[in-house]
C-alpha positions, 0 to 999 in steps of 0.5 A: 455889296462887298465890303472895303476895309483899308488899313493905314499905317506908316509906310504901308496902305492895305486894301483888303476886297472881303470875298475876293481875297485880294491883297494890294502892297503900295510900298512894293515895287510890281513884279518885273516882267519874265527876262528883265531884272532889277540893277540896283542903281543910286546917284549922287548929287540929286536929278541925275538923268538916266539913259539906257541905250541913248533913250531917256529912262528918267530920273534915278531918283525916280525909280522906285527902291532905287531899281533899275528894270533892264532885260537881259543882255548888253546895256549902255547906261549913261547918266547926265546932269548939268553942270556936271561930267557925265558918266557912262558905263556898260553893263551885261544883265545875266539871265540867271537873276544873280543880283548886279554888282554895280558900283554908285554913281557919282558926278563930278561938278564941272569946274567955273571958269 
């Protein structure tokens, strides 16, 4: 029978398969899959909703390292919270895999009447 040693430390948990050598990191994000890249994205104020190209993508909160995969090429982002003005942004993913430059989202409140 394989044996399982786990290691626990404060932001890391390792599984180590003795005889499969296999090594699990939980705090990294997967591998992207070829032709998609990761735009670093963060938004303010909290729960701030994330559409690319008119479909909802979440949170940005949720994703993790604050990573937003998008393949290559043209992309409408759109971010939306209530009571807040929404913003909208393109943005053209290279194909080279250069990090984006892309500048923190920030919502202005919508003024009380």
């Amino acid at each position: 029978m394989k044996s399982l040693a786990l290691a626990l430390t404060t932001s890391t948990l390792l599984a180590l398969a003795c005889g499969g050598g296999v090594v699990t990191r939980t705090d990294a994000p997967p591998p992207l899959p070829h032709g998609v890249f990761a735009v670093p994205l963060t938004c303010e104020p909290k729960g701030v909703e994330v559409f690319v190209d008119d479909a909802f993508a979440g949170l940005c909160e949720a994703y993790h390292a604050g990573l937003l995969p998008l393949t290559v090429g043209p992309h409408r982002l759109e971010f939306r919270r209530l009571g807040h003005y929404a913003e909208y942004r393109m943005i053209d993913v290279g194909d080279v895999g250069e990090p984006n430059q892309f500048k923190p989202i920030r919502l202005l409140p919508i003024p009380a009447e």
